[in-house]
C-alpha positions as CSV (number, residue, x, y, z in Angstrom):
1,X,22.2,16.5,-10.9
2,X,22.3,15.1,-7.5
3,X,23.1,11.6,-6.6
4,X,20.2,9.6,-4.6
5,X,22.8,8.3,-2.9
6,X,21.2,5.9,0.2
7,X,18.1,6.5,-1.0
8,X,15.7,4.1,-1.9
9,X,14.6,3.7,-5.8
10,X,12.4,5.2,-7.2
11,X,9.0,3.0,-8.6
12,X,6.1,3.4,-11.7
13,X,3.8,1.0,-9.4
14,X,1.8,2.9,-6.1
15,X,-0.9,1.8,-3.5
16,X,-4.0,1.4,-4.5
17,X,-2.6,0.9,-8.7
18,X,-4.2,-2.4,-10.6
19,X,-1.6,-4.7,-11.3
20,X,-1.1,-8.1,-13.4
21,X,1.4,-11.0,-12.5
22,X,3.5,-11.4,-15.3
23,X,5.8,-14.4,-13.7
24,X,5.5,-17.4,-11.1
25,X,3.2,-18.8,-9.5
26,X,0.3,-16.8,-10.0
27,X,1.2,-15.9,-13.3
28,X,-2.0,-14.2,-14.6
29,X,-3.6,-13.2,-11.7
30,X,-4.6,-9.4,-11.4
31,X,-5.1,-7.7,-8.1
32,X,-5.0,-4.2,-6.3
33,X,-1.2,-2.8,-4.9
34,X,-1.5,-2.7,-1.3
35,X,2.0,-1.8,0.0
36,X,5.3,-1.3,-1.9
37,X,8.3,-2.2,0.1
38,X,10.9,0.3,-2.1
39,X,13.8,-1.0,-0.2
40,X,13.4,-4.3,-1.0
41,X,12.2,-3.9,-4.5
42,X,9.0,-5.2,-3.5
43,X,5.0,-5.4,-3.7
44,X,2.0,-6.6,-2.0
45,X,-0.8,-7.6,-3.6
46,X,-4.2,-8.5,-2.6
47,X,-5.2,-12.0,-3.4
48,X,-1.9,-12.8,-5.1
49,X,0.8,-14.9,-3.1
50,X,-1.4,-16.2,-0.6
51,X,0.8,-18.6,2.2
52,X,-1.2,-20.5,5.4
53,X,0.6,-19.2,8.2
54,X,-0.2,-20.9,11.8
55,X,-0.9,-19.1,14.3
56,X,-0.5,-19.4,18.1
57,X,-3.3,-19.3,20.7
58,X,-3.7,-15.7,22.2
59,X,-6.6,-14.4,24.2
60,X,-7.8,-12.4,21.1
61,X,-7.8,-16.0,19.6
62,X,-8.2,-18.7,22.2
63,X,-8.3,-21.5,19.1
64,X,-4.9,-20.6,17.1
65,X,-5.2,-22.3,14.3
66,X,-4.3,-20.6,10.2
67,X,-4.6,-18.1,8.6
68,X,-3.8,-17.0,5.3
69,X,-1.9,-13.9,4.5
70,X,0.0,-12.5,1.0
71,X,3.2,-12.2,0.8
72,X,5.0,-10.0,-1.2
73,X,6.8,-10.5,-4.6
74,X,9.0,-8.5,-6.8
75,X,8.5,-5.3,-8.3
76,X,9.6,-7.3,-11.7
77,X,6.9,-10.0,-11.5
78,X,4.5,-7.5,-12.2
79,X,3.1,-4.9,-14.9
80,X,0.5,-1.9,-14.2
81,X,-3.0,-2.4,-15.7
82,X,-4.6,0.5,-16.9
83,X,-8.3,0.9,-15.9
C-alpha cells in the first residue's frame, strides 16, 4: 500500500454535511459544514464560532464598522448528524 506521504488527511465530515458541537464554547450547537480546511484539521460551520471583527472604511463600505464572521474549529470538536 502506498504511503500518503505529504498529503493531507483524509476526513468522514464534507461540505454541505450537518454537524453537532460536541466541545467548547458552543457546545450543543448544530449547524451546516461550510469549508473543511484538511490541512489544518479544521472546519467551518455556519452559525457556530461567531467572532466581531472590525472592519476598515473602504469605498464598498464608507462607514467601517463590525461584522461578524465564523471562525473555524477542530475537526474533533464536532460529530456528523444524520438527517
Amino acid at each position: 500500500m502506498a504511503a500518503r506521504k505529504n498529503l493531507p488527511p483524509k476526513f468522514k465530515i464534507k461540505k454541505g454535511d450537518s454537524v453537532k458541537v460536541i466541545a467548547g464554547d458552543d457546545r450543543g450547537k448544530t449547524g451546516e459544514v461550510l469549508k473543511v480546511i484538511p490541512k489544518e484539521a479544521k472546519v467551518i460551520v455556519k452559525g457556530v464560532n461567531i467572532v466581531k471583527k472590525a472592519v476598515k472604511p473602504t469605498e464598498a463600505n464608507p462607514k467601517g464598522g463590525f461584522e461578524y464572521i465564523e471562525k473555524p474549529i477542530h475537526i474533533s470538536n464536532v460529530k456528523k448528524v444524520e438527517g
